[in-house]
C-alpha positions as protocol buffer text, in pm:
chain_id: "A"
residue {
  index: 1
  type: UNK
  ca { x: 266 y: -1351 z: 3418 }
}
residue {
  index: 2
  type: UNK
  ca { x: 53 y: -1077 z: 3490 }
}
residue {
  index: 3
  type: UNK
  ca { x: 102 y: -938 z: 3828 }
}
residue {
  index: 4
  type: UNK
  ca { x: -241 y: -834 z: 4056 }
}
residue {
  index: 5
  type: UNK
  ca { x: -80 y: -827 z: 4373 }
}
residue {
  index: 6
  type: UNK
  ca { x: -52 y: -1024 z: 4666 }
}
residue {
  index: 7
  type: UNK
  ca { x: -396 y: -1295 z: 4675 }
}
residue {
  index: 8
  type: UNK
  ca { x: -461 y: -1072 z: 4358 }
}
residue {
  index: 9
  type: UNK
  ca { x: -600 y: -783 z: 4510 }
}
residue {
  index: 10
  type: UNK
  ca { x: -612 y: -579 z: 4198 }
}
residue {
  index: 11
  type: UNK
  ca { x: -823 y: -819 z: 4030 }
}
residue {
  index: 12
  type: UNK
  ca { x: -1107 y: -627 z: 3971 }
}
residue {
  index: 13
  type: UNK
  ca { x: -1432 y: -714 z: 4013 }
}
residue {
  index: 14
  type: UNK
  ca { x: -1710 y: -858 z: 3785 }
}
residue {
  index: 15
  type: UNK
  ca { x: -1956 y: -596 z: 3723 }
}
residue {
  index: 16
  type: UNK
  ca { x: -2303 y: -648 z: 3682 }
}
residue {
  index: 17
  type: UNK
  ca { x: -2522 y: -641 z: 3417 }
}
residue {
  index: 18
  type: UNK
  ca { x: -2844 y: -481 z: 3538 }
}
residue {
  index: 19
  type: UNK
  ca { x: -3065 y: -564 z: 3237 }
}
residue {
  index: 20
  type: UNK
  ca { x: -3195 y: -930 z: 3315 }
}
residue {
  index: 21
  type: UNK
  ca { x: -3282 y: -969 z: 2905 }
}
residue {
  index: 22
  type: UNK
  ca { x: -2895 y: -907 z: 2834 }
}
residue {
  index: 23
  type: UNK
  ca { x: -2774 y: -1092 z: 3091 }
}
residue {
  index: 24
  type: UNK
  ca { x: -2955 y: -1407 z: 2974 }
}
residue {
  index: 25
  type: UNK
  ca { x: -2864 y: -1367 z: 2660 }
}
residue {
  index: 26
  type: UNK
  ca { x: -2482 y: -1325 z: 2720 }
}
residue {
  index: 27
  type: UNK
  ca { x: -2479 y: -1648 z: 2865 }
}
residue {
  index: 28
  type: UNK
  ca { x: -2745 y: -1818 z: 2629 }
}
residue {
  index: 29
  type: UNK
  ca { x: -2497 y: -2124 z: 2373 }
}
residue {
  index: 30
  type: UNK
  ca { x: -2632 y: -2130 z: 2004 }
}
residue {
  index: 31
  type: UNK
  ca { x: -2626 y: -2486 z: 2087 }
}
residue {
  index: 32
  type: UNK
  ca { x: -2909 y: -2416 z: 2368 }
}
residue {
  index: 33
  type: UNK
  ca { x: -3192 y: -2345 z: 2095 }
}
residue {
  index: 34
  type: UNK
  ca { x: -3003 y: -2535 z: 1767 }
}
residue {
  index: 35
  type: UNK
  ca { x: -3061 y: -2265 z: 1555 }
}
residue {
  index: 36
  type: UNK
  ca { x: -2944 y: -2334 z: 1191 }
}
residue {
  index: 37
  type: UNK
  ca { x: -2626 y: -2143 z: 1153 }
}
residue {
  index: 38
  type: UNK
  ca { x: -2702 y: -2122 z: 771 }
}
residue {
  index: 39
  type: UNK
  ca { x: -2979 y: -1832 z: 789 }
}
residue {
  index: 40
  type: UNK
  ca { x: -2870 y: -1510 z: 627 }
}
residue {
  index: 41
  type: UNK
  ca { x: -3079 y: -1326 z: 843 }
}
residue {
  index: 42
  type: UNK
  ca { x: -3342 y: -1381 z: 1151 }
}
residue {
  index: 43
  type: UNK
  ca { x: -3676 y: -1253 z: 1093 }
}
residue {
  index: 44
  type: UNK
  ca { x: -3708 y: -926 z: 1249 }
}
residue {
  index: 45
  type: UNK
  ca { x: -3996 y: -1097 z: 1471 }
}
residue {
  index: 46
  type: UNK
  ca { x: -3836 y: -1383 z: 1603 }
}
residue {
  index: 47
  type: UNK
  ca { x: -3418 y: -1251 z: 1658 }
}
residue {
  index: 48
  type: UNK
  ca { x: -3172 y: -1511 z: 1741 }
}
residue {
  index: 49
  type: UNK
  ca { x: -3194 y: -1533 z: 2136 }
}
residue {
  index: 50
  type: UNK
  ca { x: -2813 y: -1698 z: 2125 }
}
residue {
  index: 51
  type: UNK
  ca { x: -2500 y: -1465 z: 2293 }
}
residue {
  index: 52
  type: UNK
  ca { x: -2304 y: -1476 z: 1862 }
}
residue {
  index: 53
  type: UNK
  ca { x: -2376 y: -1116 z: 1831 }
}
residue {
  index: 54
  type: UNK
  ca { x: -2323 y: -1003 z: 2170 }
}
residue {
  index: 55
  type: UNK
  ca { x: -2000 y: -1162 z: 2104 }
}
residue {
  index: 56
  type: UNK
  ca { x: -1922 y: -1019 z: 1809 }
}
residue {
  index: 57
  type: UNK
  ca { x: -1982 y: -650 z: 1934 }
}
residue {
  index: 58
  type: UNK
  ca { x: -1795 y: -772 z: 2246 }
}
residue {
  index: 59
  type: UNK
  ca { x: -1452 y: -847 z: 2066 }
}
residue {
  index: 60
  type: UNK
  ca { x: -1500 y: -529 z: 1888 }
}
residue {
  index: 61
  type: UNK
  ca { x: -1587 y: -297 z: 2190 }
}
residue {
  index: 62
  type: UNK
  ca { x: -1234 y: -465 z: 2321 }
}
residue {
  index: 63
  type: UNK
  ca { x: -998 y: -433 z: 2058 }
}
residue {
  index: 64
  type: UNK
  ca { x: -1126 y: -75 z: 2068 }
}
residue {
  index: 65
  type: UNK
  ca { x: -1051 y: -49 z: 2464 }
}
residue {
  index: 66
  type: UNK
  ca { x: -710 y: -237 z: 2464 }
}
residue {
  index: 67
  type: UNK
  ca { x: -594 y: 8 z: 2189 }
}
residue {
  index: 68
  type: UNK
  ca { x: -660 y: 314 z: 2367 }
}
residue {
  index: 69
  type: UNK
  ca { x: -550 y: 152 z: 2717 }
}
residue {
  index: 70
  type: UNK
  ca { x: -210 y: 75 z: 2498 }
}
residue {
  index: 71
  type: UNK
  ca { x: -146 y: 415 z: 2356 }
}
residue {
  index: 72
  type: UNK
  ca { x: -225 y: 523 z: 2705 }
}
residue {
  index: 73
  type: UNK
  ca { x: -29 y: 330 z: 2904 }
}
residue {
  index: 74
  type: UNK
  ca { x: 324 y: 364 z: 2623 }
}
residue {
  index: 75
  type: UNK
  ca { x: 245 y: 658 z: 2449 }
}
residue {
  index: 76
  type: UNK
  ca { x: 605 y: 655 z: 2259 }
}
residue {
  index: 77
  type: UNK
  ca { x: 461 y: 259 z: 2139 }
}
residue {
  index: 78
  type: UNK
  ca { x: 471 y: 223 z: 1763 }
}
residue {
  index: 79
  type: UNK
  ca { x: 200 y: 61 z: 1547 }
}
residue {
  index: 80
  type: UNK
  ca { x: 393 y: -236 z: 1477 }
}
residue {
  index: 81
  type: UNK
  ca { x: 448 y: -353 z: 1834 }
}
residue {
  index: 82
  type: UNK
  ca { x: 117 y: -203 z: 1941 }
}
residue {
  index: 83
  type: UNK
  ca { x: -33 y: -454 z: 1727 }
}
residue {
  index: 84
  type: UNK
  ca { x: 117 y: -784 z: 1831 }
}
residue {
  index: 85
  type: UNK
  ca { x: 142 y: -676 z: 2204 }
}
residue {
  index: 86
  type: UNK
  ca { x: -296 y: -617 z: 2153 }
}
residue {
  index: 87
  type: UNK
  ca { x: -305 y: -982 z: 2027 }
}
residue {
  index: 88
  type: UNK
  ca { x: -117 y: -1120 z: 2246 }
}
residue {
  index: 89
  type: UNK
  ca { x: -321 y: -955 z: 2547 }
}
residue {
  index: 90
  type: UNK
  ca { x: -672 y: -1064 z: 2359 }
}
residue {
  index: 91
  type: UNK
  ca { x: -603 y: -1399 z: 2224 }
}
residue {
  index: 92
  type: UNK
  ca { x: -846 y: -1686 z: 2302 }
}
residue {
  index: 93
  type: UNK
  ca { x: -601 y: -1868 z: 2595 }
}
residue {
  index: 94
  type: UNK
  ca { x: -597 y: -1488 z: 2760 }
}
residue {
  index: 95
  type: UNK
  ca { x: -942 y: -1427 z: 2731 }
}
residue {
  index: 96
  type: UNK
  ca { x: -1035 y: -1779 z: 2842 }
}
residue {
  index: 97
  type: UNK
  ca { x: -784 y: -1780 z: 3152 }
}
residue {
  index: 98
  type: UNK
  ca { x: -981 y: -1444 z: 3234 }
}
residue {
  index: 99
  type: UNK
  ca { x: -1336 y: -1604 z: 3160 }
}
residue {
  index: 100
  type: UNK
  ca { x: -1245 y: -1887 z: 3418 }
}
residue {
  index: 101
  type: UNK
  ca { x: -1099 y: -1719 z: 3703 }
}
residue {
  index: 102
  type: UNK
  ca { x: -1469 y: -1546 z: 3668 }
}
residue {
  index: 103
  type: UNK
  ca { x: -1650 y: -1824 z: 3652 }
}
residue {
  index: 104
  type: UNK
  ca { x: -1812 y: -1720 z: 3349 }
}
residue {
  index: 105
  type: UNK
  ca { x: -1859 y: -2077 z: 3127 }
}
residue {
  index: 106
  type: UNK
  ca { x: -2029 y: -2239 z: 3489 }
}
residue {
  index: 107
  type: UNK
  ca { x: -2285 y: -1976 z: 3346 }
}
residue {
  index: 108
  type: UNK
  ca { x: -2373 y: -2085 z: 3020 }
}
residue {
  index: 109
  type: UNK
  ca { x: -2700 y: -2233 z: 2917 }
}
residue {
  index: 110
  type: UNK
  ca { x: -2564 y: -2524 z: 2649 }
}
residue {
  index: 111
  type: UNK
  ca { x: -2715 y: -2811 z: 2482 }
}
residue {
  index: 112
  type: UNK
  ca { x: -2702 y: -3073 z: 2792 }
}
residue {
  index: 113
  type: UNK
  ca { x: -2551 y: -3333 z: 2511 }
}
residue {
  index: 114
  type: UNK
  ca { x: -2253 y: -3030 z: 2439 }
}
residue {
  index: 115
  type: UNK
  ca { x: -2257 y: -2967 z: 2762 }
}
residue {
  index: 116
  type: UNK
  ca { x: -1910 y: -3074 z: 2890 }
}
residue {
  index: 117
  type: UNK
  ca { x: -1722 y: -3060 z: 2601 }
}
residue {
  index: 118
  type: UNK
  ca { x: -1823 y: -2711 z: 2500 }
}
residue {
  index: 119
  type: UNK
  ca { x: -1711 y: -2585 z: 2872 }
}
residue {
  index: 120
  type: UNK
  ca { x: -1367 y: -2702 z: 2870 }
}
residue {
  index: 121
  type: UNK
  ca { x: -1342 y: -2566 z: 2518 }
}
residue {
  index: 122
  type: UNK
  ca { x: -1123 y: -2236 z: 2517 }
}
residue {
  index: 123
  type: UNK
  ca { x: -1262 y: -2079 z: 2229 }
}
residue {
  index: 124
  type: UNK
  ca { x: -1587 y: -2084 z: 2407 }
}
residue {
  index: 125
  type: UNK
  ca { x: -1430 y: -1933 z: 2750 }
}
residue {
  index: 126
  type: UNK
  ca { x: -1331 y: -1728 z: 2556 }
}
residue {
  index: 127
  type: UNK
  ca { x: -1621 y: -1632 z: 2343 }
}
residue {
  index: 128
  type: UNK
  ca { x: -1865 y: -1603 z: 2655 }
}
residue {
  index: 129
  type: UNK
  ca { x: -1610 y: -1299 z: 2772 }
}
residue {
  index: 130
  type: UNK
  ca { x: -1656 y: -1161 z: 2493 }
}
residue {
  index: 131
  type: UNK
  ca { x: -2029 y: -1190 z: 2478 }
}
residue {
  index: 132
  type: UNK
  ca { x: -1998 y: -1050 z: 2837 }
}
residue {
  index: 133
  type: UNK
  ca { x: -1793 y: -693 z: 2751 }
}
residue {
  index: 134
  type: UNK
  ca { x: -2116 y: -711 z: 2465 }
}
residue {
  index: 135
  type: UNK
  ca { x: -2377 y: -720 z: 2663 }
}
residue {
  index: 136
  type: UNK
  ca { x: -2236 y: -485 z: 2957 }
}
residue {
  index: 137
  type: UNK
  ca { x: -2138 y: -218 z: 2679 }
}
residue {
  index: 138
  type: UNK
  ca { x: -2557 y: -249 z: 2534 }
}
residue {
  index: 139
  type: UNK
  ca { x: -2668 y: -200 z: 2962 }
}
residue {
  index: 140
  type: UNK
  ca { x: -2422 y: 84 z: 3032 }
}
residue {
  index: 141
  type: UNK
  ca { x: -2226 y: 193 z: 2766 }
}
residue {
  index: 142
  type: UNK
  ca { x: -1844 y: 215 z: 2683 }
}
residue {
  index: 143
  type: UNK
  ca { x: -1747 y: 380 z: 2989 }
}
residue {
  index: 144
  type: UNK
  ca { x: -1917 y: 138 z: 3250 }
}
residue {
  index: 145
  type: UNK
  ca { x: -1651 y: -136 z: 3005 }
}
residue {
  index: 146
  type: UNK
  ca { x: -1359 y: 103 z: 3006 }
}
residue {
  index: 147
  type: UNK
  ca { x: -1378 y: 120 z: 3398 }
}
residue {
  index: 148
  type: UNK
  ca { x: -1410 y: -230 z: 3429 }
}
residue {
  index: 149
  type: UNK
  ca { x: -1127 y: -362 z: 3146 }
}
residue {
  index: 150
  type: UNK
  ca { x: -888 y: -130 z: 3189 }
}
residue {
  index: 151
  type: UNK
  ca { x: -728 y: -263 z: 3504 }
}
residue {
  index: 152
  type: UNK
  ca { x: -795 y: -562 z: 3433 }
}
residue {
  index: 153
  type: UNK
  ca { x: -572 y: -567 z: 3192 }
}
residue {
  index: 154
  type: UNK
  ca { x: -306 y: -368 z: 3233 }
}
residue {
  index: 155
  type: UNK
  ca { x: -99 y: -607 z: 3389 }
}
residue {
  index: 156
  type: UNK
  ca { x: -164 y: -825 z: 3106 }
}
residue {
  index: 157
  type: UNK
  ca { x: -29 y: -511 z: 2916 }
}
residue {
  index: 158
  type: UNK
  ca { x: 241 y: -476 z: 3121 }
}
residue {
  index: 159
  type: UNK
  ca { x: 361 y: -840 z: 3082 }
}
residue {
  index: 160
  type: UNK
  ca { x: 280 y: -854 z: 2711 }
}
residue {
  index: 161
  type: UNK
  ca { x: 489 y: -533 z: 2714 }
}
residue {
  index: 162
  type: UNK
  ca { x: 816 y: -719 z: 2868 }
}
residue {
  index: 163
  type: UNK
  ca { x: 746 y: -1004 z: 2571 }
}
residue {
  index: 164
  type: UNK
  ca { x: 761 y: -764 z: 2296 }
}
residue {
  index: 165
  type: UNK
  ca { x: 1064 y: -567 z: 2429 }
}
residue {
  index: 166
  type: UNK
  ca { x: 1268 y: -916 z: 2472 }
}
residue {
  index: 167
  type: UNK
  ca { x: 1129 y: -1053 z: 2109 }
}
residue {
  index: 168
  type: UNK
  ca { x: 1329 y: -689 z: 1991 }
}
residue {
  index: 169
  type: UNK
  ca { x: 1638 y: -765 z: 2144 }
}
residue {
  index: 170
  type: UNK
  ca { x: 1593 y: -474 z: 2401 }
}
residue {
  index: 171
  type: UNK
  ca { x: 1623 y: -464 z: 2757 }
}
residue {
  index: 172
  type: UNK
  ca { x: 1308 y: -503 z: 2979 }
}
residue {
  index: 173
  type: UNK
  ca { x: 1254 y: -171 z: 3072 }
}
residue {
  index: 174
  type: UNK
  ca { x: 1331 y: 137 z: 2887 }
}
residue {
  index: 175
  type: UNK
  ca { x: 1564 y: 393 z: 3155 }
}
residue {
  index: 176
  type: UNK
  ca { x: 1277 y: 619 z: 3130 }
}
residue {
  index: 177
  type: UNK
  ca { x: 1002 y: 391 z: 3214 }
}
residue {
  index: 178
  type: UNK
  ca { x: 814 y: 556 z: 3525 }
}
residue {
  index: 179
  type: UNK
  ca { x: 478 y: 502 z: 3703 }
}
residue {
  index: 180
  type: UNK
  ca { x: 156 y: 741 z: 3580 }
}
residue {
  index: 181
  type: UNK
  ca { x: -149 y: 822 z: 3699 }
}
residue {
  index: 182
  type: UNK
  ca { x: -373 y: 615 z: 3966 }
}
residue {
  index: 183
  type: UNK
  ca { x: -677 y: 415 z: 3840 }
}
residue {
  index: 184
  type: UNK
  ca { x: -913 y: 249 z: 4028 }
}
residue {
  index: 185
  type: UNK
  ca { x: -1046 y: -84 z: 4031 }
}
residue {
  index: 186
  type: UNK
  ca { x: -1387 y: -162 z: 4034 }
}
residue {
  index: 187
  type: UNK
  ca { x: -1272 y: -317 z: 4391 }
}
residue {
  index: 188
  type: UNK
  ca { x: -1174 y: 4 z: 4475 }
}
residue {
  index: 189
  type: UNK
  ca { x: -813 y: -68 z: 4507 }
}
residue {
  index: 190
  type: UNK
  ca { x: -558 y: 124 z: 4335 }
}
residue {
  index: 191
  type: UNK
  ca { x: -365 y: 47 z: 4019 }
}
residue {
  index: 192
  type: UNK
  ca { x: -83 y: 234 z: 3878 }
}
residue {
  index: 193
  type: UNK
  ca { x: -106 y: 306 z: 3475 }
}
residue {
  index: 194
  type: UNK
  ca { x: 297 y: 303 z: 3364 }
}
residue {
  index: 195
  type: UNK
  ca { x: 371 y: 574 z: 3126 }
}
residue {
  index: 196
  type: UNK
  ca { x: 684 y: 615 z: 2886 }
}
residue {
  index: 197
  type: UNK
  ca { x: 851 y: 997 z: 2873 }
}
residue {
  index: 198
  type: UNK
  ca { x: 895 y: 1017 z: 2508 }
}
residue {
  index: 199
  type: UNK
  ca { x: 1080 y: 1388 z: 2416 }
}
residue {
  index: 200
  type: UNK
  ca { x: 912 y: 1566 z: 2116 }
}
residue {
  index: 201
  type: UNK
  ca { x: 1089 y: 1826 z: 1943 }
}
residue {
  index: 202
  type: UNK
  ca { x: 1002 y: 2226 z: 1996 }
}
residue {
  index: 203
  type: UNK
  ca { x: 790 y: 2368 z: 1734 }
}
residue {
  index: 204
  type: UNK
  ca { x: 1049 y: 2623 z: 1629 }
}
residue {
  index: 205
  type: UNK
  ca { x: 1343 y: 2259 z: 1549 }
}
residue {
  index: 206
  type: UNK
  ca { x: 1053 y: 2160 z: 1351 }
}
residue {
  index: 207
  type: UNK
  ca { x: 1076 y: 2449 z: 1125 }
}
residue {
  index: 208
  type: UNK
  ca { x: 1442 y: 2403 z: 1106 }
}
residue {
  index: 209
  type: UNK
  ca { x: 1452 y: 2028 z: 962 }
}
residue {
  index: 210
  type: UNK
  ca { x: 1547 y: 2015 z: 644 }
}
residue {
  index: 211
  type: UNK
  ca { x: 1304 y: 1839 z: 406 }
}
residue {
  index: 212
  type: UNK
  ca { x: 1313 y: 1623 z: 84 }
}
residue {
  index: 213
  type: UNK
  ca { x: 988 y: 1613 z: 16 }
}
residue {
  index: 214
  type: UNK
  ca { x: 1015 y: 1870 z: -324 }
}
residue {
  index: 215
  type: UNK
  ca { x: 1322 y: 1685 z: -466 }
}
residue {
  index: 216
  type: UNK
  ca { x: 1085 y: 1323 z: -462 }
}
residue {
  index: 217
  type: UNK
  ca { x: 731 y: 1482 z: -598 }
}
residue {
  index: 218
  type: UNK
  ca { x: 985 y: 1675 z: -871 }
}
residue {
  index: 219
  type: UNK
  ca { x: 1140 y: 1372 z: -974 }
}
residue {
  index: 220
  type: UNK
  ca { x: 779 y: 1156 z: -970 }
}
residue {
  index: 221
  type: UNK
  ca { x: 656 y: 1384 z: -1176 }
}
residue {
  index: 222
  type: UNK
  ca { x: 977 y: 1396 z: -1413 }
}
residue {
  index: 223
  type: UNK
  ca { x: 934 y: 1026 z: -1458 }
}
residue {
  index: 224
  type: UNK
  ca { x: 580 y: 1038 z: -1568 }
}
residue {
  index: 225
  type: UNK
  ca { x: 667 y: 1246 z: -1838 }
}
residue {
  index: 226
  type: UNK
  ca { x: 1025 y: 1104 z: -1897 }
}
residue {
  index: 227
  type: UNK
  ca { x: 1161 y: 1430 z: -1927 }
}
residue {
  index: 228
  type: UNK
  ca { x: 1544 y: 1470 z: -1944 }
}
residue {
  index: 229
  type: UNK
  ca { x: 1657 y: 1660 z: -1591 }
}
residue {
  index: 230
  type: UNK
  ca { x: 2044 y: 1769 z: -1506 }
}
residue {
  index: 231
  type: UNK
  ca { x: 2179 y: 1911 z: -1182 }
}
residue {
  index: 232
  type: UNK
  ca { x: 2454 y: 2174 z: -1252 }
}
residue {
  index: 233
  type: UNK
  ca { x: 2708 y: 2207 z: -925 }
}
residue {
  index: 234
  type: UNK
  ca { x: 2889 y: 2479 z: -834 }
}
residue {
  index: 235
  type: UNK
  ca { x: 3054 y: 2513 z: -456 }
}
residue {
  index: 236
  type: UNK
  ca { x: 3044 y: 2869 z: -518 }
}
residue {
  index: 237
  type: UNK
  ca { x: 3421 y: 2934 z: -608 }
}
residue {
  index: 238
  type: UNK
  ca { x: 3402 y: 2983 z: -930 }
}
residue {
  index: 239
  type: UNK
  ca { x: 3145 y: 3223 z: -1150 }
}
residue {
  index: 240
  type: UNK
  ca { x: 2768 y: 3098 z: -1113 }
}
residue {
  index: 241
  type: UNK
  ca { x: 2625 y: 3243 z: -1383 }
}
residue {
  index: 242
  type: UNK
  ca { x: 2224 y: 3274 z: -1492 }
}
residue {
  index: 243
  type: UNK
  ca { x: 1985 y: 3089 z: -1228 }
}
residue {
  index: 244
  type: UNK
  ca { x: 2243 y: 3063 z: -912 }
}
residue {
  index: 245
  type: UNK
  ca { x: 2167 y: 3441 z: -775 }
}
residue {
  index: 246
  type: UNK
  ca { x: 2133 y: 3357 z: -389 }
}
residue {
  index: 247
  type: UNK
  ca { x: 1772 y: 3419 z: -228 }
}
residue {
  index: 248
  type: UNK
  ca { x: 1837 y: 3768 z: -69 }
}
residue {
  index: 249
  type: UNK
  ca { x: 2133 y: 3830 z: -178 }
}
residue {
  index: 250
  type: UNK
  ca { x: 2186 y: 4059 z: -463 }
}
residue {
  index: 251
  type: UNK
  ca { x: 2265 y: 3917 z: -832 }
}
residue {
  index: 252
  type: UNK
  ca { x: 2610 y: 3724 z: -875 }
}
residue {
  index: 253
  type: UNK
  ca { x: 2677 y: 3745 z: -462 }
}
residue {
  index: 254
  type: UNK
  ca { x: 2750 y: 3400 z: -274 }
}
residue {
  index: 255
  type: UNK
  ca { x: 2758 y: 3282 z: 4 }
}
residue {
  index: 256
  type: UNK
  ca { x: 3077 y: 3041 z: 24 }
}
residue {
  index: 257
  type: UNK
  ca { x: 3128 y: 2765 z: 222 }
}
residue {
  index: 258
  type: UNK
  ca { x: 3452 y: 2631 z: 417 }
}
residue {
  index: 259
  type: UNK
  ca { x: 3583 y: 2265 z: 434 }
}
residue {
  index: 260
  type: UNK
  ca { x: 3426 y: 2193 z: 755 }
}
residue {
  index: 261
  type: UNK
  ca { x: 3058 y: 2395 z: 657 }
}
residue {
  index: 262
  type: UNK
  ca { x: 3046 y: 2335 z: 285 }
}
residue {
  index: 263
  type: UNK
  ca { x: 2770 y: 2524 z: 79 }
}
residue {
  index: 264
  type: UNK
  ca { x: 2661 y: 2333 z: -234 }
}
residue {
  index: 265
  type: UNK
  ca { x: 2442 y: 2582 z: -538 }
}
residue {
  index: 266
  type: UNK
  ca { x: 2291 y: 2385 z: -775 }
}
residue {
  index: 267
  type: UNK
  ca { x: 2031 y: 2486 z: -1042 }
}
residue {
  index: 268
  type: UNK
  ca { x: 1847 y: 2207 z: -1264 }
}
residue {
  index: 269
  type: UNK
  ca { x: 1727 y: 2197 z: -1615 }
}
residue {
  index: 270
  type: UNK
  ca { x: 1485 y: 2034 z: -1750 }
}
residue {
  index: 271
  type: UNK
  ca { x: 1493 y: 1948 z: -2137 }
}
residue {
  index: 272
  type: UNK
  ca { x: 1797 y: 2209 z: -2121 }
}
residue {
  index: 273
  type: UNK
  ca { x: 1530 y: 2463 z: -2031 }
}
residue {
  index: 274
  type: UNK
  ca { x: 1658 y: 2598 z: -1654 }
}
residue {
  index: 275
  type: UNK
  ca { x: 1375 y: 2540 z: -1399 }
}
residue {
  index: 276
  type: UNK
  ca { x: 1507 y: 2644 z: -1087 }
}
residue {
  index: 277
  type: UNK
  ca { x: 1800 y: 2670 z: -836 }
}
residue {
  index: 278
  type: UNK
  ca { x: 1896 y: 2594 z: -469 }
}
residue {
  index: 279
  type: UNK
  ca { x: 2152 y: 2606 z: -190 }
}
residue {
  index: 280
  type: UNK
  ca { x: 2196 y: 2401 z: 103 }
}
residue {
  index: 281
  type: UNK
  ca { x: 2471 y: 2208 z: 316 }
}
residue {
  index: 282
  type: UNK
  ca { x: 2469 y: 1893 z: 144 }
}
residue {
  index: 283
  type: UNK
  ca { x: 2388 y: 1849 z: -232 }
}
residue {
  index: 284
  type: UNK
  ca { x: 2083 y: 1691 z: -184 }
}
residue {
  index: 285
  type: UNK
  ca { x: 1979 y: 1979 z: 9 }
}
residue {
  index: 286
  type: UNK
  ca { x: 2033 y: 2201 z: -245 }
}
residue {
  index: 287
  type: UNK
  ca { x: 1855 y: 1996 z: -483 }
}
residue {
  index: 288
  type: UNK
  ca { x: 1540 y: 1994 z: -274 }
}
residue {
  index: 289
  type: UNK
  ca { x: 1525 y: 2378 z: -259 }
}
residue {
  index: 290
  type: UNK
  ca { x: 1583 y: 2358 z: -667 }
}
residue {
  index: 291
  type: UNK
  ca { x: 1300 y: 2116 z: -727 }
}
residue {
  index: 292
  type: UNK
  ca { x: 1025 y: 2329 z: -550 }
}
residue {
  index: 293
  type: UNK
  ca { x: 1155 y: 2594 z: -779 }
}
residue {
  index: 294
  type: UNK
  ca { x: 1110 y: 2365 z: -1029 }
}
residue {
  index: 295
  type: UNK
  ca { x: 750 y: 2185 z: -918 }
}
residue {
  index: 296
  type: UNK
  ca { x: 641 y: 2575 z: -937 }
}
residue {
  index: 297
  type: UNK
  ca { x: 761 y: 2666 z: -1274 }
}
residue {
  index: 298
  type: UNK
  ca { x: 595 y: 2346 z: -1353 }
}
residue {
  index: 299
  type: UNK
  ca { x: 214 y: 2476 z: -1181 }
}
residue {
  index: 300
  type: UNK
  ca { x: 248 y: 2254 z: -908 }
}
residue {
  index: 301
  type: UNK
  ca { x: 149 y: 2379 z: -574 }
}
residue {
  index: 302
  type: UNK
  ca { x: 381 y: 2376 z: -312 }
}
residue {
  index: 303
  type: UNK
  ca { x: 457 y: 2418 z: 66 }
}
């Protein structure tokens, strides 16, 4: 369950919508006028005065929100997880235990014979809430909704967070799970964004990683053609010959390996015609430095 304190202090408040148009229309039921739902569009006189496309804009302007608040709040969080942990936060029973405990549906203006049943409907809690985060983004803009959702629902993150980490077989809380920054609640009280230390490596490691990349675009392009390709070994013990000169070394000079730091020179041929030639620790090392030889003798650019 989320967690907003003791007698949910850090529930925020709901803020108000200053335009008196919006505001009646945010809480204005398509039932209320019984427009037919079948018109493609509304003459440009006479707009629908019903809360469907506040709505619409208002599950958009969230899904934007929640996403940001989530790569805030776990900034080492992958899509995957990202994703369900954002539905689970802004699924209709969420949104509709949120529209209640703000009195929102006791709002609406409904058909009086839809009345009842369309209020204890959660897709319609849930809707109006929407409609609401709609028609306060059209009064004051993204930041006035920002200021107002984001603590909101960062407990919900938080909880939905605990879900996801369980459904993965991992332990609550990662070791380096630590508090952030301090937010304020439209209430004024303070709420604590958790952030996740995620280590990136230095620029200069980056340069250092060996890549593949060459060796899969060589062979791709290889297999359009269906062109014949060979890889010709050598550990450099015995002579090389054409194609395995080391790069800045001087013709026919090696560098040898040992058992426990083996080098592996290869050079490939394409059609029997020699393309290229690399060296690296592992064998598919060295063919990665021989295919961007290759993807260049071939008028591919490469990096």
């Amino acid at each position: 369950r989320p967690d907003f304190g003791k007698d949910n202090v850090l529930f925020p408040q709901l803020p108000e919508i200053h335009s008196p148009a919006i505001r009646l229309q945010v809480f204005t039921h398509r039932s209320f006028f019984a427009r037919p739902t079948h018109i493609f569009e509304d003459h440009h006189d006479d707009p629908s005065p019903d809360n469907e496309k506040f709505e619409h804009l208002g599950d958009t302007v969230l899904g934007l929100t929640i996403t940001n608040l989530l790569m805030n709040l776990f900034p080492g969080l992958r899509v995957g997880p990202s994703t369900k942990i954002r539905a689970m936060i802004v699924g209709n029973p969420t949104l509709a235990e949120i529209s209640l405990r703000y009195k929102l549906p006791d709002r609406l203006r409904l058909h009086p014979a839809q009345a009842i049943t369309l209020r204890a409907s959660t897709n319609i809690q849930a809707d109006v809430f929407e409609s609401f985060i709609g028609g306060l983004y059209l009064d004051q803009g993204l930041e006035a909704v920002k200021l107002w959702i984001d603590p909101l629902f960062i407990p919900y993150a938080c909880a939905a967070y605990h879900i996801a980490r369980q459904q993965h077989g991992l332990p609550p809380m990662p070791p380096s799970f630590h508090l952030g920054p301090t937010m304020r609640s439209m209430s004024g009280a303070p709420t604590t964004i958790p952030a996740v230390a995620a280590p990136h490596p230095e620029p200069s490691e980056l340069l250092n990683m060996p890549t593949i990349g060459h060796l899969a675009l060589f062979n791709q392009h290889l297999q359009k053609t269906s062109r014949q390709v060979e890889w010709i070994y050598s550990d450099g013990g015995e002579p090389l010959g054409n194609g395995y000169a080391d790069v800045g070394l001087p013709p026919g000079d090696v560098i040898k390996g040992t058992k426990t730091t083996p080098v592996w020179y290869v050079k490939v041929m394409v059609d029997g015609i020699y393309h290229g030639r690399g060296r690296g620790n592992t064998k598919k090392a060295a063919r990665n430095e021989a295919a961007k030889e290759g993807l260049e003798k071939m008028g591919i650019r490469v990096w």
